[in-house]
N, C-alpha and C positions, 0 to 999 in steps of 0.2 A: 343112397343109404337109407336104411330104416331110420324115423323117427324114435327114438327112446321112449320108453312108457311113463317115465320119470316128466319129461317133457311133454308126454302126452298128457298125463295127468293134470300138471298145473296148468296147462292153458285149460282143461276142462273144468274144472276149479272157477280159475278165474271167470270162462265165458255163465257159468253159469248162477256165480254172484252178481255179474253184470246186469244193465237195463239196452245192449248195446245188443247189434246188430252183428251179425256173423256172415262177412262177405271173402271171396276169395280176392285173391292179391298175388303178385309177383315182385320176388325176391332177388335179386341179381347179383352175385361178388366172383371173388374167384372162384375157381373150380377147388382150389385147395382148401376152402375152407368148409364146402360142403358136409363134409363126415364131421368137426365139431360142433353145425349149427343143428347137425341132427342129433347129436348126443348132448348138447348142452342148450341147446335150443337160442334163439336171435338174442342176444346182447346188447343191451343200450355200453358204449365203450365209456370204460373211466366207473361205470356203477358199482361197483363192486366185484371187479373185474380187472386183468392188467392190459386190457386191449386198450386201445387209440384211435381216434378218427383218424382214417384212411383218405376218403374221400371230400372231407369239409362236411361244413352242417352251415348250410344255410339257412334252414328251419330251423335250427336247433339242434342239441344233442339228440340223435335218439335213433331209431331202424327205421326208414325209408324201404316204402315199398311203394308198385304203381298198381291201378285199378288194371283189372281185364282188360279195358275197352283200351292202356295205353302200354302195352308191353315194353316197348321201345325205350321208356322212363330205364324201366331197367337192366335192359340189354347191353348198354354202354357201360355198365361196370362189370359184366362178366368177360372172363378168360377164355371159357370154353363156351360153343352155343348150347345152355345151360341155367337153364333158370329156378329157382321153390316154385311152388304153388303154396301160398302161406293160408291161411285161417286168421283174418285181422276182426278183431270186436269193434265197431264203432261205435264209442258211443260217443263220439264230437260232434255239440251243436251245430248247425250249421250258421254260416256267416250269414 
């Protein structure tokens, strides 16, 4: 599914108010939800949204994604073999 321009927009927005880093990332969930996350773009659940955590949040609330080098992070929550290719901004200090 195409990305929405609406979606496109605000992460553009965002990355470019940012001080962060622009790395690619992978995505994982069902395959049924692929067409909402491109029209409405990732979802932190419960933010202002009527979604749920599905999977648990060990980290915390929030969208989980894995770096390139570990795809497999996110393969185990998909339905179909199907993954995003996301656009993540880093700008988290490092530990």
């Amino acid at each position: 599914a195409q990305v929405s321009r609406e979606v496109q927009q605000k992460f553009m927005e965002a990355f470019a108010s940012s001080e962060g880093e622009l790395i690619p990332t992978y995505h994982g969930s069902e395959e049924k939800n692929y067409s909402s996350i491109c029209s409405k773009g990732l979802l932190i659940p419960g933010k202002g949204n009527d979604l749920s955590v599905v999977h648990g949040a060990s980290h915390g609330r929030g969208i989980y994604t894995a770096r390139v080098n570990a795809p497999s992070l996110s393969m185990g929550f998909c339905s179909a073999p199907k993954m995003l290719i996301c656009g993540v901004v880093d700008n988290a200090d490092l530990l």
